[in-house]
C-alpha positions in Angstrom: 0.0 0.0 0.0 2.7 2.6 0.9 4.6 1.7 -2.8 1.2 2.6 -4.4 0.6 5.9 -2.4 4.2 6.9 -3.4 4.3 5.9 -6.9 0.8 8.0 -7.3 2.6 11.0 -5.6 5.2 10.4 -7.8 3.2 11.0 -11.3 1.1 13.5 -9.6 4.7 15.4 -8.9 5.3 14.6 -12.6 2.3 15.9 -13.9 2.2 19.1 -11.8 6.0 20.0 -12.9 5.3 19.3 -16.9 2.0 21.4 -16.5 4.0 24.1 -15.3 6.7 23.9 -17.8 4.7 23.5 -20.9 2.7 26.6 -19.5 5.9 28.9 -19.0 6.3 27.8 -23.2 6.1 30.8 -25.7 3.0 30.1 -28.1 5.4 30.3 -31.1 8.0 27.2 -29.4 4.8 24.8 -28.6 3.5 25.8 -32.7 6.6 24.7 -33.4 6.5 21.4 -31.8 2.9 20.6 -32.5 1.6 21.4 -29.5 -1.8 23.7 -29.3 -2.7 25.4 -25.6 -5.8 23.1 -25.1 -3.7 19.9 -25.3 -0.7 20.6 -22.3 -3.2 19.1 -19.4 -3.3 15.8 -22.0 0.4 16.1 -22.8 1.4 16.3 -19.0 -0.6 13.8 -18.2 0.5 11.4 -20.4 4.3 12.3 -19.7 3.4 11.6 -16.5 2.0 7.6 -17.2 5.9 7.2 -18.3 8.4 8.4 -15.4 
């Protein structure tokens, strides 16, 4: 039970710091990798799944 309750803080820590990066992101640098505003919640999240 502990391993589970860290491994979920873990990608919760995860998510929370690639939100905030991919929000500090000029529009122009995300346009240039593909990325539109309304998808960095689903892009964190999914970077997230895989740390």
């Amino acid at each position: 039970m502990f391993y589970e309750l860290r491994h979920r803080f873990s990608r919760w820590r995860a998510y929370r710091q690639t939100l905030s990066s991919l929000r500090h992101v000029p529009d122009r640098t995300l346009a240039d990798a593909g990325i539109s505003r309304e998808e960095i919640r689903e892009r964190a999240r999914h970077a997230s799944l895989y740390r």
